[in-house]
One Martini backbone bead per residue (centre of mass of N, CA, C, O) as a GRO file, in nm:
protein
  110
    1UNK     BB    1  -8.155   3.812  -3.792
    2UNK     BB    2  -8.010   3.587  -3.931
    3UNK     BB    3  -7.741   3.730  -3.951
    4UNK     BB    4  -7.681   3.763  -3.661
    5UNK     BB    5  -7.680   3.471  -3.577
    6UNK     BB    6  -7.433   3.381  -3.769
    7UNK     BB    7  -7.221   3.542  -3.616
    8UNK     BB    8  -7.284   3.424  -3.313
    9UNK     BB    9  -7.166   3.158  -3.426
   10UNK     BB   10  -6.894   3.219  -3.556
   11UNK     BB   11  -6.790   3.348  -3.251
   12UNK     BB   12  -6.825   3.094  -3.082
   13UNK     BB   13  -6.626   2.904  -3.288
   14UNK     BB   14  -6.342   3.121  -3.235
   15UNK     BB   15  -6.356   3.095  -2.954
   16UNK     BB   16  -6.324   2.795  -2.907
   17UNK     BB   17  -6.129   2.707  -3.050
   18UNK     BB   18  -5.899   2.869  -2.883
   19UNK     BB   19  -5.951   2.758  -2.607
   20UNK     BB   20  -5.815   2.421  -2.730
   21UNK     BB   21  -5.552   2.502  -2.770
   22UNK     BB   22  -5.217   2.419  -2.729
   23UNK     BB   23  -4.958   2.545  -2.645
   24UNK     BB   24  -4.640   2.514  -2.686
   25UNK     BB   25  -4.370   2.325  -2.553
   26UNK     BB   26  -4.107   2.309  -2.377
   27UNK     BB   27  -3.834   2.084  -2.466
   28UNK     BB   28  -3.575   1.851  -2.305
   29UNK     BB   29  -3.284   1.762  -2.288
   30UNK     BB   30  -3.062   1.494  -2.277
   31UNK     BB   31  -2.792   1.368  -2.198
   32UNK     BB   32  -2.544   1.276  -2.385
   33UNK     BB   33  -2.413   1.034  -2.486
   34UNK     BB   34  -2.148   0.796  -2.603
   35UNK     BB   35  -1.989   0.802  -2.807
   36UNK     BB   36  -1.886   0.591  -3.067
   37UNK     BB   37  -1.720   0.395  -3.234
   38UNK     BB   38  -1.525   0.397  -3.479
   39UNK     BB   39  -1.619   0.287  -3.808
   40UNK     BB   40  -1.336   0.285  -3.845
   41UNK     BB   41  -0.951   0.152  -3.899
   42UNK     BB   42  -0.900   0.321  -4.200
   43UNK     BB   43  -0.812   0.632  -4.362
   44UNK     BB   44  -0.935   0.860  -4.199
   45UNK     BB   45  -1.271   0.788  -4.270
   46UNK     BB   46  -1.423   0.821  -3.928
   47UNK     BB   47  -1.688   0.806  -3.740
   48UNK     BB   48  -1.907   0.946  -3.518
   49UNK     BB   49  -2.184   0.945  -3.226
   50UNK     BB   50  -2.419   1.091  -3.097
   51UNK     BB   51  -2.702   1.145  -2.865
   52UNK     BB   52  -3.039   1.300  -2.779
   53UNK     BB   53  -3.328   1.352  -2.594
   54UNK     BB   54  -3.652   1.457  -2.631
   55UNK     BB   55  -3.848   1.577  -2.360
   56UNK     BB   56  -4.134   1.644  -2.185
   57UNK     BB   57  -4.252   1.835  -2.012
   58UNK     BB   58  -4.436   1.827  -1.775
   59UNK     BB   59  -4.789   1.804  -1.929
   60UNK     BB   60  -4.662   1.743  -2.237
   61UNK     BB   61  -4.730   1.625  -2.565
   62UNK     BB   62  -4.516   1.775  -2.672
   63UNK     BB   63  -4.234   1.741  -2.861
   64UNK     BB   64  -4.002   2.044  -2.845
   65UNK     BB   65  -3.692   2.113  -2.941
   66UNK     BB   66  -3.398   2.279  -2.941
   67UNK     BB   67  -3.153   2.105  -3.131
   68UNK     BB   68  -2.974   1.867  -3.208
   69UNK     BB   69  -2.978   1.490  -3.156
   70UNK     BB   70  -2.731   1.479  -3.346
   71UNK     BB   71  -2.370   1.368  -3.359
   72UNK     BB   72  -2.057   1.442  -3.564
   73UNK     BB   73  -1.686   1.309  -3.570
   74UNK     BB   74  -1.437   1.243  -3.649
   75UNK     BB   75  -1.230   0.960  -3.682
   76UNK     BB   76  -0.900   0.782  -3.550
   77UNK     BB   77  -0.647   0.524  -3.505
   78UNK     BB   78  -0.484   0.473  -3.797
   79UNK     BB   79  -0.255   0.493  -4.089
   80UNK     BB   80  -0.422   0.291  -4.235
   81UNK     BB   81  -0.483   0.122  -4.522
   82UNK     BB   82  -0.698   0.030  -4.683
   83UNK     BB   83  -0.904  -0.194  -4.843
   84UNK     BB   84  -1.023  -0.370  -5.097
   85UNK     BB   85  -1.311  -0.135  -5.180
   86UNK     BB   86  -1.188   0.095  -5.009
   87UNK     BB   87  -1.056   0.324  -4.971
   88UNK     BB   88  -0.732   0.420  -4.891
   89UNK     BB   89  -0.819   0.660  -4.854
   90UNK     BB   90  -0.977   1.012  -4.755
   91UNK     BB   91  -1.084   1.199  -4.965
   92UNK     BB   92  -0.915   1.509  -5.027
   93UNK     BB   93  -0.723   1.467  -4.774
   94UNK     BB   94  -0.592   1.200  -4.826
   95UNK     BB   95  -0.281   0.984  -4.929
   96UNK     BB   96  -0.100   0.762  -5.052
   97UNK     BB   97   0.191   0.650  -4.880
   98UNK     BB   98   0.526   0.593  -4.846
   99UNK     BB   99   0.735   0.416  -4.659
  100UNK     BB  100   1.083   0.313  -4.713
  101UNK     BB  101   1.221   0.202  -4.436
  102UNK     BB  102   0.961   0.017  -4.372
  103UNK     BB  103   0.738  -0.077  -4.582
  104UNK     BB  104   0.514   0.114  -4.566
  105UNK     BB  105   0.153   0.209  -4.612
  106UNK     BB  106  -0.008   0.557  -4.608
  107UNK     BB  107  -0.182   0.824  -4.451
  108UNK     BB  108  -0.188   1.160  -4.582
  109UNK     BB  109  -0.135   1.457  -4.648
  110UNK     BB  110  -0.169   1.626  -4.928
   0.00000   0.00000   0.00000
């Protein structure tokens, strides 16, 4: 007879918790704000960033998006190179150069 009692004692906790657990909610992003002004002005190794909210659906209480809330991506304005302490281009990819005609130092592709 107690084994009984505890059986159904188990099944009705099995079955409630189950009953008051909430389904996750899909939530729908806000649109991208406006890139951010590029974050340098010399050697080209300038990012930008946007980003966008993640809200929830009307009645949901958990913010869940699928994809990033934020991106960047690389920016310039000018092929000048920067000043000590910052490199002088952005490594890896530009090296500093000079251009004769002119007398003056450039970021160019390596």
């Amino acid at each position: 007879m107690n084994s009984v009692f505890i059986i159904f004692l188990l099944s009705i906790t099995v079955v409630n918790s189950h009953r008051f657990k909430r389904a996750p909610c899909d939530s729908t992003y806000e649109a991208w704000t406006e890139w951010t002004t590029c974050d340098k002005d010399c050697g080209f190794c300038g990012t930008q960033t946007r980003t966008r909210i993640c809200t929830p659906v009307s009645g949901c209480t958990e913010v869940s998006c699928t994809g990033d809330a934020s991106e960047s991506q690389p920016c310039s304005t000018t092929d000048d190179v920067c000043l000590y302490p910052s490199p002088s281009c952005c490594p890896h990819t530009y090296q500093k150069k000079a251009d004769i005609s002119t007398r003056r130092f450039y970021c160019g592709l390596e």
